[in-house]
C-alpha positions in Angstrom: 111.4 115.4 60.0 109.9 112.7 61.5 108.5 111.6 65.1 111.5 108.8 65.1 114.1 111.2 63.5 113.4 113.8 66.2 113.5 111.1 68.8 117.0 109.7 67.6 118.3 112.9 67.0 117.8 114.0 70.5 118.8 110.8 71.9 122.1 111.0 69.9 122.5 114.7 71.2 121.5 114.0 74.6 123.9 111.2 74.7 127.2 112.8 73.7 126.8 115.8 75.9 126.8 113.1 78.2 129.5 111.7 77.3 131.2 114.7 76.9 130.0 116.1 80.6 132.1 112.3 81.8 135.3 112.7 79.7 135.5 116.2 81.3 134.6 114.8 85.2 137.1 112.0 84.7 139.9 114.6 83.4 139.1 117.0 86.4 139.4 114.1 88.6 142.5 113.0 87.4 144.0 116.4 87.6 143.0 117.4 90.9 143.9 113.8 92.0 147.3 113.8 90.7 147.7 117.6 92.2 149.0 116.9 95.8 149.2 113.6 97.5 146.7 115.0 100.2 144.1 115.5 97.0 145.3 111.8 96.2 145.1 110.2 99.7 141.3 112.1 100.0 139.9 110.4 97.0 141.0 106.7 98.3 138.6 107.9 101.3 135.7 107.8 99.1 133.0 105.1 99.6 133.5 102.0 97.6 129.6 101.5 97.1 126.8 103.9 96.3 123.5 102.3 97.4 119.8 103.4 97.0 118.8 103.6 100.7 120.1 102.4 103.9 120.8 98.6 104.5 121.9 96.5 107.5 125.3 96.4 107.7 128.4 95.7 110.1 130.3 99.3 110.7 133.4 98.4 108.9 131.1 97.8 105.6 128.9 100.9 106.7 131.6 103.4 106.3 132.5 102.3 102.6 129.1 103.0 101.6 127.3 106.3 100.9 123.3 106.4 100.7 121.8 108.4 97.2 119.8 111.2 99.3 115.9 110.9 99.4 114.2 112.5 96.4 112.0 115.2 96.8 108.5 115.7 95.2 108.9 117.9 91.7 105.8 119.8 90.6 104.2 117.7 88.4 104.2 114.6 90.8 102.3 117.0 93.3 99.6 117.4 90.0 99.7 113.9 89.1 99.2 113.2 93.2 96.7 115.7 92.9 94.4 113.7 90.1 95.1 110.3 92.1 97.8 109.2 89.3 100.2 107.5 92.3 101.5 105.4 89.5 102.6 107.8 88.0 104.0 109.7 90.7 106.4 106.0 91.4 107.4 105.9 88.2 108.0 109.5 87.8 110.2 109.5 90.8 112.0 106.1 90.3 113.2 107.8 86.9 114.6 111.1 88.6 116.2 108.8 91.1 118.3 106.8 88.8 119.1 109.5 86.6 120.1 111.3 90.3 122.1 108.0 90.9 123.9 108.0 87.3 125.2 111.6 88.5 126.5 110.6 91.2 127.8 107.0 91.2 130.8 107.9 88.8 132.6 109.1 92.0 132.3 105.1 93.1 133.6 101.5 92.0 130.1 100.3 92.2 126.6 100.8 92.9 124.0 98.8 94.7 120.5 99.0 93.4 116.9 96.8 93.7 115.8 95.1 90.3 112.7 97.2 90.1 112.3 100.3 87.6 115.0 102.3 89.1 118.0 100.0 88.7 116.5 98.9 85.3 116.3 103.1 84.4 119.9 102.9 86.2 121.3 100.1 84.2 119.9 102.3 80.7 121.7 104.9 81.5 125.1 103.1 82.2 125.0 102.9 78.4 126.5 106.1 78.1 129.5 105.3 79.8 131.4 102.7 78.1 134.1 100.7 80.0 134.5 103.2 82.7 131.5 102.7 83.9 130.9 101.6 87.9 130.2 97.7 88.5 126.6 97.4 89.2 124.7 94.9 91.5 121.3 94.0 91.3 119.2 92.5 93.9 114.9 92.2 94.4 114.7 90.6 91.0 111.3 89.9 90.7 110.2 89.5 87.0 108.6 87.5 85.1 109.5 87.7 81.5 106.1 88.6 79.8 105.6 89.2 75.6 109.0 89.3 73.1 109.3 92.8 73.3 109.3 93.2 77.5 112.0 90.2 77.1 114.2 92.6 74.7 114.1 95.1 77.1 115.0 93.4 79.7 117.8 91.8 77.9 118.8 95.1 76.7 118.8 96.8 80.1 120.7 93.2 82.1 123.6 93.5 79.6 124.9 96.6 81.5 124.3 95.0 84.8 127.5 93.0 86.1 125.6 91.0 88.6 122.0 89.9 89.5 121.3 88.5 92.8 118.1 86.3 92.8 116.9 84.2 96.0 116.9 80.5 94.8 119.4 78.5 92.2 116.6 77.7 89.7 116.0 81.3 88.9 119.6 81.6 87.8 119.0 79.0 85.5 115.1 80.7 84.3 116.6 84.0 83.9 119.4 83.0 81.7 117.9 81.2 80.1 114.6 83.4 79.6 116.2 86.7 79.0 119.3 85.1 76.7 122.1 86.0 79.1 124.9 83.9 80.5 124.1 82.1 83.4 127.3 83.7 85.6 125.5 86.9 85.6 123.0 86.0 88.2 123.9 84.7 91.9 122.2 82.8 94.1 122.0 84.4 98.4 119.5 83.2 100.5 116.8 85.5 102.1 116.2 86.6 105.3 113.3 86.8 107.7 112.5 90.1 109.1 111.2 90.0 112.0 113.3 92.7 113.9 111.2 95.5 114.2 108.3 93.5 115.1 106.5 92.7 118.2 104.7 89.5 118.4 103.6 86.5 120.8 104.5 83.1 119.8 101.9 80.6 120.6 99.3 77.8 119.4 95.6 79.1 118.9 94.6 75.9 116.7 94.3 77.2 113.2 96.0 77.0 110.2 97.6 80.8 108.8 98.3 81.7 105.1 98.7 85.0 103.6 100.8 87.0 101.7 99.8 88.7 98.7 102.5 88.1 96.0 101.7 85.3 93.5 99.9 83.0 95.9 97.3 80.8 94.5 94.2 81.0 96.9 92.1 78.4 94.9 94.1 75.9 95.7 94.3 76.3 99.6 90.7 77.0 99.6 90.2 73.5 97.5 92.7 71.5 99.8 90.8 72.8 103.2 87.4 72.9 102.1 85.9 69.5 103.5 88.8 69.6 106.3 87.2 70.2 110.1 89.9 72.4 110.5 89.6 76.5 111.2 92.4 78.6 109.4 93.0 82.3 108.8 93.4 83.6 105.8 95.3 87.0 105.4 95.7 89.2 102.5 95.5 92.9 101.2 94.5 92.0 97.9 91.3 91.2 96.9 91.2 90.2 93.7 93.1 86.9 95.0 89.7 85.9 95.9 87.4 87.3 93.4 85.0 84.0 92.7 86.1 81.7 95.3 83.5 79.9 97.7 85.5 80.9 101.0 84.4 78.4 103.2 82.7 79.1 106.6 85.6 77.8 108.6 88.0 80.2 107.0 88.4 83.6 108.4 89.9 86.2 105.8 91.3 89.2 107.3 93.1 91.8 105.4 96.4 93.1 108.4 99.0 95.2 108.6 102.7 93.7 108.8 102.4 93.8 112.5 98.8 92.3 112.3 99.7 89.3 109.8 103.2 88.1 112.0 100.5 87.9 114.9 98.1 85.9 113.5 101.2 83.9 112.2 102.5 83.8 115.4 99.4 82.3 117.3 99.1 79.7 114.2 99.5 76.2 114.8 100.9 75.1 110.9 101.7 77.8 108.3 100.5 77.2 104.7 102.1 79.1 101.5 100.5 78.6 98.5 102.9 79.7 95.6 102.3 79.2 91.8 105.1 77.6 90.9 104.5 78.0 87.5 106.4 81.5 87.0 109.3 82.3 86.3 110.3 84.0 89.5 109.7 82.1 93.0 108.5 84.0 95.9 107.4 83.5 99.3 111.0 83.7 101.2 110.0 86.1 103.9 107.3 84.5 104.6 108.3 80.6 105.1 111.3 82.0 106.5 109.4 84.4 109.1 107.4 81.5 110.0 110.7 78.7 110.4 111.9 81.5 112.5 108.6 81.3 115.2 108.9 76.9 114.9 106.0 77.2 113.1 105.7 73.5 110.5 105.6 74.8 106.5 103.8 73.6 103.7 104.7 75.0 100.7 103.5 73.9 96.7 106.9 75.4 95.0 109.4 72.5 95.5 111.9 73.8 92.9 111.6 76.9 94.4 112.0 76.4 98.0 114.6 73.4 98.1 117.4 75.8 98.5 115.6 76.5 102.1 113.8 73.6 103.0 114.4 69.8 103.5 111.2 67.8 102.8 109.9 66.4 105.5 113.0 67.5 107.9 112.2 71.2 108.2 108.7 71.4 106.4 107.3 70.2 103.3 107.0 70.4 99.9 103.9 69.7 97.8 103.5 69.0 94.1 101.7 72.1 92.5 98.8 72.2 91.7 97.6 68.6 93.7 95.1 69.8 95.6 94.8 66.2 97.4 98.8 66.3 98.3 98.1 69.6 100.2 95.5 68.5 101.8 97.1 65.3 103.0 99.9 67.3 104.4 98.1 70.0 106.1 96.0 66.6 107.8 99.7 64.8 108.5 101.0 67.7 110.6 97.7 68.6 111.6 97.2 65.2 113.3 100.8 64.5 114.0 102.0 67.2 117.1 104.9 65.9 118.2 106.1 65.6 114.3 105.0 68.8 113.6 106.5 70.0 117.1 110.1 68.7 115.8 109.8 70.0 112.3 109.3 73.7 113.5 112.2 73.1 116.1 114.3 72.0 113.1 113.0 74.7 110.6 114.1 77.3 113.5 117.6 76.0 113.4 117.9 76.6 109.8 116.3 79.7 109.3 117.9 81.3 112.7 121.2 82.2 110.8 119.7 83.8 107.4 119.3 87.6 109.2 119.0 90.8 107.2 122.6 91.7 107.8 123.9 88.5 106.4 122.2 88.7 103.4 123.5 92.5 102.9 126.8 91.4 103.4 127.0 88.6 101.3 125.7 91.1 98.4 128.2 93.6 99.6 131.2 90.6 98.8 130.1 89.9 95.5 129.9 93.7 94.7 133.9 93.8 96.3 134.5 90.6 94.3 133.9 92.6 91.0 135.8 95.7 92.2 139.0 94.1 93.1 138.9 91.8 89.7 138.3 94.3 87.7 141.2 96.6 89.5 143.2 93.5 88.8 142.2 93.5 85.1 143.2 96.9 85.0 146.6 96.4 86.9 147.2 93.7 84.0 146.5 95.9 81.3 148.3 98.5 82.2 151.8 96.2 82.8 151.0 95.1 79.4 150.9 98.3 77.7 154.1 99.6 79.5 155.9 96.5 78.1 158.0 97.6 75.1 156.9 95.9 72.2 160.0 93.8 70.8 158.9 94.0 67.1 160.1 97.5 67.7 163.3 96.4 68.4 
């Protein structure tokens, strides 16, 4: 036998004991449901929604959702931790954590998980379910499609998701379209800022603050303020951003902690993000958002990305990546123009105010609801038709 026979043929087993082990839960259920009404009434008390860790939410949406219990360290994570493998020791645990959530969501109408390699494991395993399985909702959808095969799989692991929830309109379009899925499986919610849990002092040092570390594209801030007269602060915990560039002796990089980098964005007078806005994700949110929220004036070089959030010219603005000269005449237009740049962060507030952590969740939470009560509708509708007589019959 073969390395691939062994491997099917243990997949194959592995997958109908599953299957097996759910038939039996679902007849249990059933029975013990159907047993007294109090048995009946108790199961309608379950949660709704099974979700991978805690989330802001209003009470009334807090006590339809259960939390997946944290995961404890097995033994071989402690080796692989051991030999400095923490990788391996994510990956490892992600795994045991969706195969823990598989267990446990078929007791719920759906689950709630982040796009990352736990709700993609999650959305695998849903494969052995059939039609029975929960609704799943997907939200953190950070890819960016790579080779064929790393497309397939994504492909093959999205099928089994019912709904993606991605941070701007454009990557509903991109994902579709990348991953060959219909479009009406991804949704569009605006971010939030997070800022709650932070302390920090608003107020105008004179510099310009960028940072972040996720797909930010140092070069071309570096190029845009090089000849400017201008100091700015840039912070980042990855290195490698800056590998080869000629920092220039007005710009101070600093590598902070959360707390650290809203600070210096707090004392900033303009707030640059430099995103590559040729990926297939976008990025950034948190961080234009953070900085609307202190009236702080945005740049940002992903207009296709960001025009869900911002207003060019009204509450930032946008600039043409990669045009190093565009950035640079914007940062000099606010720069030079205070009261302009006063208004715009006045106006940026206003709109980014209203997009907390707790509205996001909840909108999420809808669309999850959405799916439960059409597909309880589906059901009803199925079910009337079945207990129709058939008049051939008669």
């Amino acid at each position: 036998m073969s390395v691939s026979e062994a491997i099917a043929l243990f997949w194959q087993g592995f997958a109908s004991a599953i299957v097996r082990e759910e038939r039996d839960h679902r007849r249990t259920t059933s029975t013990s449901g159907a047993a007294t009404p109090e048995s009946s009434e108790s199961i309608r008390k379950l949660p709704d929604i099974l979700a991978t860790g805690p989330h802001a939410l209003p009470e009334e949406l807090l006590r339809r959702t259960e939390v997946l219990p944290p995961t404890e360290k097995i033994w071989w994570e402690h080796v692989f931790t051991a030999l400095r493998l923490s990788g391996l020791v994510q990956r490892s645990r992600q795994c045991r954590r969706a195969w823990a959530l598989f267990r446990k969501s078929r007791d719920f109408d759906a689950v709630v998980t982040d796009g990352a390699l736990l709700g993609l494991t999650f959305a695998v395993l849903q494969r052995l379910r059939g039609p029975r399985r929960p609704i799943h909702v997907m939200y953190d959808c950070y890819w960016y499609g790579g080779n064929w095969l790393r497309r397939a799989f994504m492909r093959f692991c999205l099928r089994r998701v019912d709904l993606c929830v991605v941070w701007t309109r454009v990557e509903c379009v991109r994902y579709a379209k990348t991953y060959g899925l219909p479009a009406d499986k991804f949704a569009f919610v605006k971010h939030h800022h997070t800022l709650n849990r932070y302390q920090f002092e608003v107020g105008d040092d004179g510099y310009i603050f960028t940072g972040g570390n996720s797909d930010r594209d140092y070069r071309l801030f570096l190029d845009a303020v090089r000849e400017l007269p201008i100091p700015c602060v840039l912070a980042s915990n990855l290195p490698e951003l800056l590998r080869g560039r000629s920092i220039p002796p007005h710009v101070r990089v600093v590598s902070a902690s959360p707390t650290e980098f809203r600070q210096l964005m707090a004392r900033a007078r303009v707030v640059v993000v430099p995103m590559q806005a040729n990926l297939l994700r976008t990025g950034g949110q948190q961080t234009f958002l953070n900085a609307m929220h202190m009236r702080k004036p945005v740049i940002l070089t992903d207009p296709e990305g960001v025009r869900d959030y911002i207003e060019h010219g009204k509450t930032g603005l946008l600039v043409a990546y990669p045009d190093v000269p565009a950035l640079r005449d914007a940062i000099l237009y606010l720069w030079q123009n205070a009261e302009e740049a006063r208004g715009m962060g006045e106006r940026g507030r206003e709109a980014a105010l209203p997009l907390t952590t707790e509205r996001c969740n909840v909108e999420i939470w809808n669309l999850a609801f959405g799916l439960i009560a059409s597909r309880r509708t589906d059901q009803m509708v199925a079910e009337r038709r079945n207990a129709q007589p058939d008049e051939r019959l008669n």
